[in-house]
C-alpha positions in Angstrom: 5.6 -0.2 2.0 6.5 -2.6 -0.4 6.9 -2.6 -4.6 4.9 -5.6 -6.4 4.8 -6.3 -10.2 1.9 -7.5 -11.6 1.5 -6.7 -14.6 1.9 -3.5 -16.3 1.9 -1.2 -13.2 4.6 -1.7 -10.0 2.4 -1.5 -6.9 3.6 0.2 -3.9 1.6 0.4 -0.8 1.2 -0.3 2.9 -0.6 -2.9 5.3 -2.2 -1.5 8.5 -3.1 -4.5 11.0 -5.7 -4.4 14.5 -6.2 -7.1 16.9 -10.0 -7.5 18.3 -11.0 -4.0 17.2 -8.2 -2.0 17.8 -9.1 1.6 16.4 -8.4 3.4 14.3 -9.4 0.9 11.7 -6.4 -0.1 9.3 -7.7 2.2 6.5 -8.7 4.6 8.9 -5.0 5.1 9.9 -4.2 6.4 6.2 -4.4 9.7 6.3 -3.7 12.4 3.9 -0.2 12.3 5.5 0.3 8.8 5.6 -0.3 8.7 2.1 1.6 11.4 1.2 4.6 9.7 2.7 3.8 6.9 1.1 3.5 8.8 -2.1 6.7 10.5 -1.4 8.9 7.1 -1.1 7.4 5.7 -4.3 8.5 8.9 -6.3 12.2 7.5 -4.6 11.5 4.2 -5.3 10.4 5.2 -9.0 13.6 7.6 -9.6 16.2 5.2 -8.2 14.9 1.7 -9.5 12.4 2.0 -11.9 12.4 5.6 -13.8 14.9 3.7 -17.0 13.2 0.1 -16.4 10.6 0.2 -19.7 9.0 -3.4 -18.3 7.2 -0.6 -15.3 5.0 1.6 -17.1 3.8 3.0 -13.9 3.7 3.0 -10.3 0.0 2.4 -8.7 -0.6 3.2 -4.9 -2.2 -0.2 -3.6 -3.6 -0.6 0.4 -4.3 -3.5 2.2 -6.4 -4.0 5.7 -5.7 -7.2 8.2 -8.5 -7.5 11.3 -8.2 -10.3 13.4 -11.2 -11.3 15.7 -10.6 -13.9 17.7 -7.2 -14.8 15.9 -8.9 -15.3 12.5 -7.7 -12.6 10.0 -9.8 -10.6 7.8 -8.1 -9.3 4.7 -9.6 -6.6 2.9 -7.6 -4.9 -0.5 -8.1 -2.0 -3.0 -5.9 -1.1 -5.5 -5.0 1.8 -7.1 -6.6 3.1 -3.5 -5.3 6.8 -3.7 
């Protein structure tokens, strides 16, 4: 996962990858548990860097898919995905 400003909100999310079809699907691999990991660093990210910072007024939860088919990527991205 990485934090990203843009904005008023710090994103925080992850980026699943598949070659030629590989399942699950990228999205499909973010699971209730996944995100609650996910969920569960942010809340340390947000305690330890940005908690006192008043230019982050929140963090948002961002996700991001990369396909490739036939080397050529596919990116698909929705914020504020969960």
């Amino acid at each position: 996962p990485k934090g990203a400003r843009k904005g008023a909100p710090s994103g925080f999310g992850g980026v699943g990858d598949r070659r030629n079809g590989g399942f699950p699907r990228p999205f499909g691999s973010l699971d209730g548990s996944k995100r609650r990991r996910i969920r569960l660093a942010g809340e340390r990210l947000w305690r330890r860097r940005y908690r006192h910072d008043p230019s982050v007024a929140r963090l948002r939860y961002d996700a991001a898919s990369v396909t490739f088919v036939d080397g050529v990527p596919r990116v698909e991205y929705v914020a504020a995905a969960f």
